[in-house]
FIDREN-317933 format. One record per residue: x, y, z of N, C-alpha, C in turn. Coordinates in pm, whole numbers, plus 50000, padded with zeros to 5 digits. Layout:
XYZXYZXYZ...
end
This chain:
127154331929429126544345329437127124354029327126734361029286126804368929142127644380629201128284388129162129294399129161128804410729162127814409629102126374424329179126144424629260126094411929361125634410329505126674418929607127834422029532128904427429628128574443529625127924452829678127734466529689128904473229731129144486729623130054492629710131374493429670131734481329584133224477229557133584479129427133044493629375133824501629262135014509029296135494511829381137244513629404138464495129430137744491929467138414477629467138394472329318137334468829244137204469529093138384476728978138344487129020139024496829003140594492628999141174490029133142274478829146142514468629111141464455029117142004446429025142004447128904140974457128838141174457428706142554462328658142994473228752144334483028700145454474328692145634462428848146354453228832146524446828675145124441428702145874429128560145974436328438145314453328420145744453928302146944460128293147714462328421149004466028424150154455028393149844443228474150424435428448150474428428262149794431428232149554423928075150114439628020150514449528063150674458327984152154453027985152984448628103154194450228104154984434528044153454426328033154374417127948154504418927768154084435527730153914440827591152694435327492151934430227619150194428127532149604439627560148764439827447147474451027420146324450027512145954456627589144754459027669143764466927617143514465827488142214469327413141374461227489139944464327472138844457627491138414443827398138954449227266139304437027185139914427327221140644427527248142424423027260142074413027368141534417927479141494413427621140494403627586139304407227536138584401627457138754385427403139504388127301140144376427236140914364227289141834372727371142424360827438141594353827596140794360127634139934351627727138824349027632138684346727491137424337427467136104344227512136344359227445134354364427591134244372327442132594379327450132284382627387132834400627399133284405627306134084420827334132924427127356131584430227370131194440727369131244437627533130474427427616130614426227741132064426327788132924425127766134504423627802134354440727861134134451027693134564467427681133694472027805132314468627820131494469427951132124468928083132624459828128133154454528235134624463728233135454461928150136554471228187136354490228175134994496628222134664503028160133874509528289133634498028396132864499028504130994498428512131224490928349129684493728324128884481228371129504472928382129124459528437129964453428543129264447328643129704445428787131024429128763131474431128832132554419528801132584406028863132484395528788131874385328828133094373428864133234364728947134284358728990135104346328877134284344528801134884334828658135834348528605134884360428578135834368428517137704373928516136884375228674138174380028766139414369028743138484355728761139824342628764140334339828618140064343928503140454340428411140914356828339140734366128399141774374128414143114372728460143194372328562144314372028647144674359228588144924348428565145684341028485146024342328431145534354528285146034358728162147064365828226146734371128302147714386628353148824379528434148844366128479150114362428591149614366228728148674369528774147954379128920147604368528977148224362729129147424354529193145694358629225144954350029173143744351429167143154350829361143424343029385143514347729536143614358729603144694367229559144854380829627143624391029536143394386129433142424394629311141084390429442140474383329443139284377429541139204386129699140694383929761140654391129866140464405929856141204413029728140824430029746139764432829692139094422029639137184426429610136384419829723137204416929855136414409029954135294400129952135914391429857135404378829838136284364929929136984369729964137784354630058138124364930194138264361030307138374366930408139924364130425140454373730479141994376830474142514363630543142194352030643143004341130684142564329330615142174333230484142174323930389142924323530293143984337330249144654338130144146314337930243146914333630152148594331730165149054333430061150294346030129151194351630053151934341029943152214344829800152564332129730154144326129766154884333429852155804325229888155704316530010154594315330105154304306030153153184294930061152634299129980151684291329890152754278929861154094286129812154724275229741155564267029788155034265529988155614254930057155884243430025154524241029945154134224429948155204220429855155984226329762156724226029661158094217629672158514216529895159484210529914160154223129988161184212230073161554221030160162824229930122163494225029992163984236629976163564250129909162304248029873161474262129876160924272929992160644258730081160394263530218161214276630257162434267130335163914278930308163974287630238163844288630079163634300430059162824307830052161454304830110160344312830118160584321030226161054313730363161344321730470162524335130440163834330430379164924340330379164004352230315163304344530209162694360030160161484366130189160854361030282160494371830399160834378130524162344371830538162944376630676162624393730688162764396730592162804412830596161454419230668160624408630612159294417230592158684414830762159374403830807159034397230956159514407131064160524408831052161594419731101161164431131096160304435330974159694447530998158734451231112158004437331142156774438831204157134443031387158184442631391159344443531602159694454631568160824454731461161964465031412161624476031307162064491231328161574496131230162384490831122161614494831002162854492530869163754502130858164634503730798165834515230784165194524230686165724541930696165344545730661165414546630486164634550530428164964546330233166064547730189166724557830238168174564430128169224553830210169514549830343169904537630368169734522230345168594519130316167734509430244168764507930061168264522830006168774523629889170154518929866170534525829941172424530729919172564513129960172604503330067172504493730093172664481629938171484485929892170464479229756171614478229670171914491929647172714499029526174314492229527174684495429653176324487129659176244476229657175234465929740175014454929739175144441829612175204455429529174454447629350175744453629312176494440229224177744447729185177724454129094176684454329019176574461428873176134476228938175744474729003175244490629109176854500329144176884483329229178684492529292179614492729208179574486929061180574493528977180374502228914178934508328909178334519728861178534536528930178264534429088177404542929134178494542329274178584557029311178994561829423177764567829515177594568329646176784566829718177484580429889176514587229891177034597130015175624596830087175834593830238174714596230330174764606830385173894612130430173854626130506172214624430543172054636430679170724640930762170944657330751170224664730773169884672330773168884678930904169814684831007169204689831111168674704231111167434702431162166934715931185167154721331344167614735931335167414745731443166124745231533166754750131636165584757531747165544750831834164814755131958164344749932084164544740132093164054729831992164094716131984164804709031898165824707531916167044706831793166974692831728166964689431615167214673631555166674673931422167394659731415167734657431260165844653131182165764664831049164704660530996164384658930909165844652730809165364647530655166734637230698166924628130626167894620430571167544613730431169104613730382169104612030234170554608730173170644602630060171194599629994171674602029853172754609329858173444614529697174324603929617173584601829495174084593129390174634602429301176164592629252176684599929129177354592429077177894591928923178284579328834179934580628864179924572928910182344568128914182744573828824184244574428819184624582228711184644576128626184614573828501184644566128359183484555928345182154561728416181074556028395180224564028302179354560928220178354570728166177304564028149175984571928151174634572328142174594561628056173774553428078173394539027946172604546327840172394537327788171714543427647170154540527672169624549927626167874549527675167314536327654167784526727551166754512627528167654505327643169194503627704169054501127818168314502427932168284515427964167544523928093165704517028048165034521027932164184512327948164044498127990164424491827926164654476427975164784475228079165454480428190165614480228338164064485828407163934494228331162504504928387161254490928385161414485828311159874477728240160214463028382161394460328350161604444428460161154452828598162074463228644161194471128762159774476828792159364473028677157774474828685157304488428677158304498928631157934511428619157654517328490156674524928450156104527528332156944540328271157784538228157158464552328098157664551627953158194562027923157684567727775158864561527752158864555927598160204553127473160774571327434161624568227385162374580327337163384585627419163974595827309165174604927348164974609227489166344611227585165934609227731167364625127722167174632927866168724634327840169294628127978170334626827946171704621528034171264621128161170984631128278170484634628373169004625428401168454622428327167034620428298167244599128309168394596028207168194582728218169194576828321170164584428430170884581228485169664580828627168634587528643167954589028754166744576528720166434573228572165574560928610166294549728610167764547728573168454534228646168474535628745168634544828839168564545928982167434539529021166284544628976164784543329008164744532029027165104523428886164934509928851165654497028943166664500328976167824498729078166934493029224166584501029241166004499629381164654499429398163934502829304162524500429386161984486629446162554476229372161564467029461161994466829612162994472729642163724473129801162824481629853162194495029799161164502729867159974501829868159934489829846158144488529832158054485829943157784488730078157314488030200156744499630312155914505830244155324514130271155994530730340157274531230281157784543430289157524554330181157684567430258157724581030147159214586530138159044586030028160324597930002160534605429859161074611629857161284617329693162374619329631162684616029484163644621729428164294638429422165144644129452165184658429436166574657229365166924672029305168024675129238168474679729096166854680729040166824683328885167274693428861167874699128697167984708128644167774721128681167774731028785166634743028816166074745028902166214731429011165254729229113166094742729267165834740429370166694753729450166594743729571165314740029623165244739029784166364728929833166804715729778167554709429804169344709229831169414723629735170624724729686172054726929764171264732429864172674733430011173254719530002172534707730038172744695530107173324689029990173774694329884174044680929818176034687929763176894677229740177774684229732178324687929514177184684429442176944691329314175584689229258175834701629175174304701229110174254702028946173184694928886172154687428961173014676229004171714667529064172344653329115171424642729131171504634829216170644629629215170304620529364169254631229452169094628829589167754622829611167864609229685166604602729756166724609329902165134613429938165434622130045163944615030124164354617730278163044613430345162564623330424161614621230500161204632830636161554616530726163224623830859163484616830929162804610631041161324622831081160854612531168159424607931128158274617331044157864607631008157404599330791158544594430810158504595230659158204575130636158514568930768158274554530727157194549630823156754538930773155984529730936156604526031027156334524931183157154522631273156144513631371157124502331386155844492331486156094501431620155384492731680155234494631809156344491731913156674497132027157854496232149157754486232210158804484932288158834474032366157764474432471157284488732538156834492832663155324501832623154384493532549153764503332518152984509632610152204518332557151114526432724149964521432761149914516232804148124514232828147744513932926146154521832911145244525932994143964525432984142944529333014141664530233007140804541332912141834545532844141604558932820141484556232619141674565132570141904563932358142704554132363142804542132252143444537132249144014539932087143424549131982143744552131861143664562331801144984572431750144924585431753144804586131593144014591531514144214599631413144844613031392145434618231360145914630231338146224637831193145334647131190145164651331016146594661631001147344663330920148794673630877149344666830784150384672130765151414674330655152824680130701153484681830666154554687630642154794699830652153734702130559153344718930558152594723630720153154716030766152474720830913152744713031003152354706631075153244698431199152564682031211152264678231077152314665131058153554654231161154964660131121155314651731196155314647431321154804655631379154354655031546153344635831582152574633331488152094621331532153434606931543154224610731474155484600731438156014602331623156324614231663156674618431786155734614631883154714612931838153534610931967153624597331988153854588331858153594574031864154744568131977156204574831912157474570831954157324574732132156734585132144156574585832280155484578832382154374573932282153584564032362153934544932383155174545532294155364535132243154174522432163153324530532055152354528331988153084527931836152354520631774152454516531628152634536631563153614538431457152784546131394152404545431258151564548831181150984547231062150524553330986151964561630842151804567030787150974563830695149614568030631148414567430573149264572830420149344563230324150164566630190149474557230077149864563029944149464548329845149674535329877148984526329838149714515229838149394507929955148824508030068149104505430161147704494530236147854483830332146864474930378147764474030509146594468930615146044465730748145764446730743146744444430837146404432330837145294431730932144784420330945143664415931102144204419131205145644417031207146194416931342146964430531357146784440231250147054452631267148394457231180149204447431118150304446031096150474462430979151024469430888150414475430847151924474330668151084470530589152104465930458151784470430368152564465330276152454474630130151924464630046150884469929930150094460029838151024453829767150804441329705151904442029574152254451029481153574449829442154044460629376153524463029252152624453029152152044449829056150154460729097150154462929217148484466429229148784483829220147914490029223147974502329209146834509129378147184516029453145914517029502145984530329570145054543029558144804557629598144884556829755146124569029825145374570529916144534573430000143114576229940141954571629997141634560630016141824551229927142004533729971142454531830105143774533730117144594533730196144104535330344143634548230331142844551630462141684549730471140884542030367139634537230439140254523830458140864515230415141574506730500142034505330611142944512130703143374519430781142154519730863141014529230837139624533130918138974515930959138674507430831138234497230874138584491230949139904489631013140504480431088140384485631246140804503231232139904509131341138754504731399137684504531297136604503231336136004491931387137314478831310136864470031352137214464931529138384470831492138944466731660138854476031724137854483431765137094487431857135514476031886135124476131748133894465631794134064454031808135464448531790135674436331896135964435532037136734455232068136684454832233138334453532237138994453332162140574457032154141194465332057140694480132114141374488432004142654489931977143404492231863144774490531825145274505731867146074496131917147364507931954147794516531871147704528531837148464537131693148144545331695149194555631597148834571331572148384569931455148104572931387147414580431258148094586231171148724588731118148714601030973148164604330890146844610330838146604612630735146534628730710147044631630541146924642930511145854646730469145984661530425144464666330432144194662630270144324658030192144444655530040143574645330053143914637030164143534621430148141534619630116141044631230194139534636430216138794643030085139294634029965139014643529849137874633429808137424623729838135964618329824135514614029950133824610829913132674612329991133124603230149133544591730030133864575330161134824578130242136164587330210137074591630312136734604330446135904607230371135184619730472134474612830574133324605730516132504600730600133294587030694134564577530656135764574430745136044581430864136584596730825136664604830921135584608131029134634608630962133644611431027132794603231153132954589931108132414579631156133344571331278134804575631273135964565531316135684567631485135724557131524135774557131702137194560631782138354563331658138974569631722138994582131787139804587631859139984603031884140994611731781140764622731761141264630131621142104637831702143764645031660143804655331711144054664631555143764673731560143894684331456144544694431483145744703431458146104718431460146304723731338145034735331334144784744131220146454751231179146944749031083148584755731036147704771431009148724778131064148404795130954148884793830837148164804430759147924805530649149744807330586150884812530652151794819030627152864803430637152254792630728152624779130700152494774830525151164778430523151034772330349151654776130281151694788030275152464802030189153814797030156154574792930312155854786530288155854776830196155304768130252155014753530207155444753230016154284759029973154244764529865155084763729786155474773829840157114783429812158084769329800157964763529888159054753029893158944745029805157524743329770157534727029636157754741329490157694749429508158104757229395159364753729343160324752429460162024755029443161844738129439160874732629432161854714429366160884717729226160154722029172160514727929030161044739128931161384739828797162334748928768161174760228735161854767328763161074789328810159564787128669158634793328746157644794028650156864777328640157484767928661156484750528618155424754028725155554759228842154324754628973154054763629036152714769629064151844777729141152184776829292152534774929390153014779229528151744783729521151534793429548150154802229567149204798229573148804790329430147444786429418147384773529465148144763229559148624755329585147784757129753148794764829798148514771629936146764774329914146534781929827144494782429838144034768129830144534761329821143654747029773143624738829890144964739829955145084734630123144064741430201143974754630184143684764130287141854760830277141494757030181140414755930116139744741730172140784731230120140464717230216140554714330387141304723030430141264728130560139914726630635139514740530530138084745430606137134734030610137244728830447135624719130471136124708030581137604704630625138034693630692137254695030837137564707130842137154718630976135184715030999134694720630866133054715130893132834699830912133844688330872133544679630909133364672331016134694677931092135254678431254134404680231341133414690731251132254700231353131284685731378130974680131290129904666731309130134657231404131294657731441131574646731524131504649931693131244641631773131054638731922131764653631983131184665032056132244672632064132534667432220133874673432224134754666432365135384654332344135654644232211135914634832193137594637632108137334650532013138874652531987140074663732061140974668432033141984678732061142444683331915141424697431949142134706031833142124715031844143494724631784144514732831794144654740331725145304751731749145324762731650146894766931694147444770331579148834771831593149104788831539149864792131614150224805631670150824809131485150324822831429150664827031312152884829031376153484823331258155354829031319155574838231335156434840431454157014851331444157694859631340158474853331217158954858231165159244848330996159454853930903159014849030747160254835830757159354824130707159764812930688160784814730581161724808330563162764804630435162284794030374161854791930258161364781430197162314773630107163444781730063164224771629937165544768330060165664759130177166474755430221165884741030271166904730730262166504717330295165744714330441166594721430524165924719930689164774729330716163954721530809162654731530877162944738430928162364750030921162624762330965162494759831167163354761931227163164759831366161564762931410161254773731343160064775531455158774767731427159094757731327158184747031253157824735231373159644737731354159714718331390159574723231585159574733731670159394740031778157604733431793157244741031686155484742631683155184724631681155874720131615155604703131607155744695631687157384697731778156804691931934156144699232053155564708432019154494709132066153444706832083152834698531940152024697931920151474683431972152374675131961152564663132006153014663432198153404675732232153574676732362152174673132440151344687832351150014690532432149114673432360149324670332260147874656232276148784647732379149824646032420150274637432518149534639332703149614652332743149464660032833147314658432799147114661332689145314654232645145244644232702146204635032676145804615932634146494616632810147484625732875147434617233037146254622133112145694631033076144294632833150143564617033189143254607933081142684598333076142954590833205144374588033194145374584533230145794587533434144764595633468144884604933588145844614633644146904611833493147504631033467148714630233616148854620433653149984622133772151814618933707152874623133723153764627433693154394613333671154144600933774155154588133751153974582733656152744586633602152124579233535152804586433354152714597533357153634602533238155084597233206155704596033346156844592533313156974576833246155994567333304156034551533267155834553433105154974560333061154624556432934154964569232877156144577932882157074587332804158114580432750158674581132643159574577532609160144584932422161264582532364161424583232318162114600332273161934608632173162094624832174161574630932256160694628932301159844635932399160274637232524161004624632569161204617532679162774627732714163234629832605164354635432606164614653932617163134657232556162634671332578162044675732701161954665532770160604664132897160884676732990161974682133026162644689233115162614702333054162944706632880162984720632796161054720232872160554711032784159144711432763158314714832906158534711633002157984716133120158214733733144159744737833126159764752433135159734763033013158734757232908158234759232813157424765132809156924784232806155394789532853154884785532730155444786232599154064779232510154114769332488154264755232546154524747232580153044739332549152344741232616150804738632517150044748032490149994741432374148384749332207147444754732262146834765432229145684770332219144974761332169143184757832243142254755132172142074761132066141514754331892140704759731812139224762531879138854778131902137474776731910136434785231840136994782031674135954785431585135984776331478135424759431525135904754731436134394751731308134694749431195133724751231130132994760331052
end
């Protein structure tokens, strides 16, 4: 069947092409149209076509790509859904047949990834710091400090953790064609040239550890030159801090005890940070359900598993979450919907196919509209991780506030009585934005928010007190007693939505 026959699969295209021409970029070949051209033997004007999106991609092509490029052609087939996912194997089981002492080491080096699927993984800056000492060229380099960061209020606990790197004494910054060389084997793309000090000591870091974080975690570098919000938590400045959101910044399988009932079996939940995103991380931990931060990079196994692409593929999260949606969709129309919360931010809805995802998903949604004075903060805050004057806060905050609304008309299309959505009380009083911890009355508003879809989802459930208690667990489980003599304790309906 011809490669036209496949409708639809110009974002997948998109990916394997980026793959292999990433990969051929990093073995220092030219990805001209020429170039690419030449060494697969094709005629360049059809080659410049095809990498160009002007011509549909045909499966000889694809396979004698990905050879040039080193790309198992297999996994190239599966993300243009041409082989059905229990036909392809990961290449360290591929290379069983090779003998059993490959075997062995095929397994040790997925123990991690197996372990992930029971156990959460550790959080990044522990992961890192781990990576970093582990490697002696690391630990004769690099000193390493852990720390969390608890926020105030009602609901007290820890909601960043992170990790401060700094060079031993009588160590210094490598020289930039070092620090490159490390950058390129790590698969990370730098510019050549003059670097300063600060600058190439943070991409050996980079370089250091990423392949340890490729597993579907978020986190960020903070600590530059100028920057403010981070600056309490670290003990000099600049520096150089990997930082996470402690509860929901990674994937987390599922509990020992999960809930089930007759009732949703799959929560979406649209936020951020800038508003009480982390509340689904809390909802999951308390239903004992999968949770599933919606990020780059990211795939759905059949069986729900939820991993990171190869580190070689590139992929938007809109990918991500129509991935994510498909697997929804599918396991509902087999009649076993997957257990899980949701994360997606409101960014993720910036084309047609992610909207209409949303739109279409048989899950249940919960939504709480942030006030405007949430963004405002928000803002403010990614201001202070750049130096005074680089970033708009402001016009930042209109662009959320803006995707909000149309998120809001989309919401309106769907089944009404099928989601829980919320409107969150404008603060009492002006957020602090250049300090590391959430402002209490954030992270207050967040288990709440996750209070009331719990108190939603036991309705289903017949809402009786030992039926909450069986399937409570986790932060929640531990708030259960504040949270009952709690008068705002649950959200206001949104009821102007749209």
């Amino acid at each position: 069947m011809a490669a036209g026959a496949f409708p639809g699969r110009g974002e997948q295209a998109r990916e394997v092409l980026g793959r292999c021409l990433g990969a051929l970029e990093g073995q220092g070949a030219s990805v001209s149209a020429s170039a690419v051209a030449r060494r697969l033997g094709r005629d360049e004007g059809l080659v410049r076509k095809v990498l160009n999106g002007e011509r549909p991609l045909r499966p000889e092509f694809v396979r004698d790509l990905g050879v040039l490029a080193g790309v198992p052609v297999a996994e190239l087939f599966q993300t243009l859904g041409w082989l059905p996912e229990d036909e392809v194997l990961p290449r360290a089981i591929s290379g069983l047949a090779d003998g059993l002492g490959a075997a062995l080491r095929a397994f040790e080096d997925a123990q991690p990834y197996l372990a992930g699927l029971t156990v959460p993984v550790p959080a990044a800056p522990f992961t890192a710091a781990q990576v970093l000492l582990g490697d002696p060229a690391g630990a004769e380099r690099f000193d390493v400090r852990l720390a969390q960061v608890v926020s105030p209020g009602r609901y007290r606990t820890t909601t960043a953790t992170l990790a401060e790197f700094s060079l031993r004494p009588g160590q210094e910054p490598l020289p930039a064609a070092e620090v490159e060389r490390l950058a390129a084997v790590a698969g990370i793309s730098a510019e050549h040239g003059d670097r300063a000090e600060h600058d190439r000591v943070r991409l050996e870091l980079r370089a250091r550890i990423r392949a340890a974080l490729n597993d579907g975690q978020e986190y960020s570098w903070q600590g530059d030159p100028g920057h403010r919000t981070w600056r309490s938590a670290a003990q000099r400045w600049p520096t150089h801090l990997l930082v996470q959101d402690a509860i929901g910044g990674r994937q987390l399988p599922a509990g020992a005890r999960p809930a089930t009932w007759a009732g949703p079996a799959t929560i979406v939940m649209i936020g951020g940070r800038h508003g009480t995103g982390p509340a689904a991380a809390l909802l999951a931990e308390a239903l004992g359900w999968r949770f599933v931060l919606v990020r780059p990079n990211l795939d759905v196994t059949r069986k729900g598993h939820v991993l990171a692409v190869p580190a070689g593929a590139t992929r938007p999260r809109a990918r991500s979450w129509q991935a994510v949606a498909s697997h929804i969709a599918e396991s509902y129309a087999a009649g076993t919907p997957w257990p899980a919360v949701v994360l997606v931010r409101p960014a993720v809805f910036g084309t047609p196919e992610a909207v209409a995802a949303l739109r279409d998903t048989p899950a249940r949604v919960v939504y709480a509209r942030p006030p405007a004075e949430y963004l405002h903060w928000w803002g403010a805050r990614i201001e202070g991780d750049h130096r005074p004057g680089e970033y708009d806060g402001a016009a930042w905050a209109g662009r959320v506030q803006q995707r909000y609304a149309e998120l809001e008309h989309h919401l309106a299309d769907r089944i009404a009585g099928r989601d829980l959505l919320l409107r969150l009380p404008a603060p009492a009083r002006e957020l602090p934005p250049h300090l590391p911890e959430l402002p209490g009355e954030v992270m207050d508003q967040t288990v709440r928010v996750a209070w009331t879809a719990l108190r939603w989802l036991a309705v289903d459930a017949k809402d009786t007190k030992d039926t909450r208690d069986n399937f409570l667990s986790g932060r929640l489980r531990g708030w259960q007693t504040a949270l009952e003599t709690d008068p705002d304790a649950l959200l206001p309906r949104l009821t102007d939505l749209g």
